[in-house]
N, C-alpha and C positions, 0 to 999 in steps of 0.2 A: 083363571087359576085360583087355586083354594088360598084361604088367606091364613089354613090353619097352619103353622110351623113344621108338624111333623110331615106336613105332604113331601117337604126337600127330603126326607130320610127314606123315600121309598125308592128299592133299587127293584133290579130284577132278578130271576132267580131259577136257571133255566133248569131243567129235570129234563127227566126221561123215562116213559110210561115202559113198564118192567110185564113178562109177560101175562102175569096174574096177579093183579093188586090185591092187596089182602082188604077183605071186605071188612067192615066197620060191625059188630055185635048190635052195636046204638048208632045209627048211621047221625052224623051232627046235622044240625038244624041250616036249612037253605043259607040262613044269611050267616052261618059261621064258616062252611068251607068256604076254602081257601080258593080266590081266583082262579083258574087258569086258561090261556090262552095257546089255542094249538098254534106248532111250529113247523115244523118240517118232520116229515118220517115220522120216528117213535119222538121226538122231542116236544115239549111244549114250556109255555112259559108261567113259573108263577112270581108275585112280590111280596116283598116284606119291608119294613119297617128294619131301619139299620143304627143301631145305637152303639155310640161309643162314649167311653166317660166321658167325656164332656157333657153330652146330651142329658146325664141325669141329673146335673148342677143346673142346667138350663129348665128342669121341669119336663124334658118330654119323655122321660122313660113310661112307657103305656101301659106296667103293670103284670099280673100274670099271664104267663103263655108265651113269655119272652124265652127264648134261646139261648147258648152261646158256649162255648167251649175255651180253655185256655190253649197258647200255642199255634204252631204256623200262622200263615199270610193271615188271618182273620183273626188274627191274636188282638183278645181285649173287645173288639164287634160283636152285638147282640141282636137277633134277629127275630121278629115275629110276624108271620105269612098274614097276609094281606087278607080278608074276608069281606063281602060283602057289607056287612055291619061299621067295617073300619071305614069304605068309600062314604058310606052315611056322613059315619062321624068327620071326615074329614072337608067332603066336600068336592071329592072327586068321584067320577064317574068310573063305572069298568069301562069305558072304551078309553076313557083317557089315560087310562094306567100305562100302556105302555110306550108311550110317549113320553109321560113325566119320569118315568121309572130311568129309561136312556139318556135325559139331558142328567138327573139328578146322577147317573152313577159316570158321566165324563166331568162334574162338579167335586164330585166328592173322591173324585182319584184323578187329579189334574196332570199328573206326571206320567203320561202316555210315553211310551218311549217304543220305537221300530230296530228290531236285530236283523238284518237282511242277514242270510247265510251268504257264507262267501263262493260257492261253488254252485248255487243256484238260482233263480229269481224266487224268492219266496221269503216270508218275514215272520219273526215270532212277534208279537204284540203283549207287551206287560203294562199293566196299570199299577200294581202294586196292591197289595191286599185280597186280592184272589179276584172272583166277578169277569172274569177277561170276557167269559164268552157271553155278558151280557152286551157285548159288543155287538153282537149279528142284529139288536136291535137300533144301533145308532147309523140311520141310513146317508145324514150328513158326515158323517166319519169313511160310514164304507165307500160314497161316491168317492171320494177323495184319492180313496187308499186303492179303488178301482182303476184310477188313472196312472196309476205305477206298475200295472200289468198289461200283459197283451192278455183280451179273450173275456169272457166270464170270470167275475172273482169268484174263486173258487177258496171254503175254507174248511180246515178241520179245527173241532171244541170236541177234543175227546173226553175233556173234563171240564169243569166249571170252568178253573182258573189257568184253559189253554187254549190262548189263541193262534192260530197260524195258517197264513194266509200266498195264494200264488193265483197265477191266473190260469185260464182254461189252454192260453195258448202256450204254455211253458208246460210238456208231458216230465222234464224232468224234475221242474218244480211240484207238479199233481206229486210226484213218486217221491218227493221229498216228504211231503204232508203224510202218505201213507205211510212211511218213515215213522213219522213222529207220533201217529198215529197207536202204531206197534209200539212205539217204544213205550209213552203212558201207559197203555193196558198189559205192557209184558212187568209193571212195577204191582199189578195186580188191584184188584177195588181198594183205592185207600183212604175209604171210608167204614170196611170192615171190620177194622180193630175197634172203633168207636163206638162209643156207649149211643144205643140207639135213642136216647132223649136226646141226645144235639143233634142241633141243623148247622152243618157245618158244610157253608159254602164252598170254600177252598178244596181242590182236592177230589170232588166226589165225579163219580166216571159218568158218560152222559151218553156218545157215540161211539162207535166206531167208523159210520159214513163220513163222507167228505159231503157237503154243503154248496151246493153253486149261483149265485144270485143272478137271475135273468129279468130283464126287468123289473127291479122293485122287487121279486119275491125269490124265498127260497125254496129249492127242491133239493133231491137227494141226486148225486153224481153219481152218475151208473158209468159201469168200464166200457 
């Protein structure tokens, strides 16, 4: 484990490759892009470095190329995606990233909380401050929360900061998630109105598939 302080500030930070990236004029140098690690389908995974005031009284604020927006669940959080150059500096590996990035963001939002629906087998999951669906990476969380379903956990992260979860053997539960599914994306990208220099966690649209964990890994739920 790195012994540098900011390694605890690295969360995770899930995306969704769009169907034509806009290519780079000056593409950045190797060790400056930003990690990322494929996920499932179009999804993949990158991190950042997550500062909130306190962390700048402490000395770790890491300067420019930091983030941040005021307002909603990420109100006051500053973020700066994780590169190459920063695992140097820190002391961590890219394969350890997403590991440390999953313990560090069940640390840094301790007040998990489960809404089971009352009409279905199926649960919303909030952490508080947006990040939920960095959850698909906490697999000590998911076994857990696997043993409260019949079947495959089956999940939708239609956005960053939505989690929600049913198992494979519950089709009313499946039809709940697609539910909720529709309902984020019928509130439209709401990350649109936003001035494109923030990264703003909270809120930004990622899926529309549903998610199913079979052994350890995830694929895409086909009907």
């Amino acid at each position: 484990m790195s012994a540098d302080p900011r390694a605890s500030l690295i969360v995770p930070l899930m995306k969704a490759r769009v169907p034509a990236e806009v290519q780079l004029e000056f593409p950045l140098p190797p060790d400056e892009e930003p990690v990322r690690d494929p996920f499932a389908g179009d999804l993949y995974v990158t991190y950042a470095l997550e500062l909130v005031p306190e962390t700048v009284g402490a000395g770790l604020l890491p300067g420019p190329g930091v983030t941040a927006r005021p307002g909603g669940p990420g109100a006051g959080r500053r973020y700066e995606h994780i590169a190459r150059r920063h695992c140097a500096e820190l002391g961590v590996t890219p394969a350890e990233l997403r590991r440390l990035a999953a313990v560090n963001l069940r640390n840094r939002r301790p007040d998990l909380t489960l809404s089971w629906y009352p009409d279905v087998r199926a649960v919303t999951v909030s952490l508080g401050g947006g990040l939920e669906s960095g959850l698909l990476l906490d697999d000590g969380f998911l076994d857990k929360l696997a043993q409260d379903v019949e079947g495959d956990l089956v999940v939708a992260a239609p956005a960053r900061d939505v989690f929600v979860a049913t198992g494979s053997g519950h089709p009313d539960g499946v039809e709940k998630l697609r539910w909720a599914v529709s309902q984020v994306w019928s509130e439209g990208e709401a990350s649109e109105d936003a001035d494109p220099a923030w990264d703003v966690p909270a809120g930004v649209l990622l899926t529309r598939d549903l998610l199913v964990r079979r052994a350890g890994t995830w694929e895409i739920l086909t009907a």
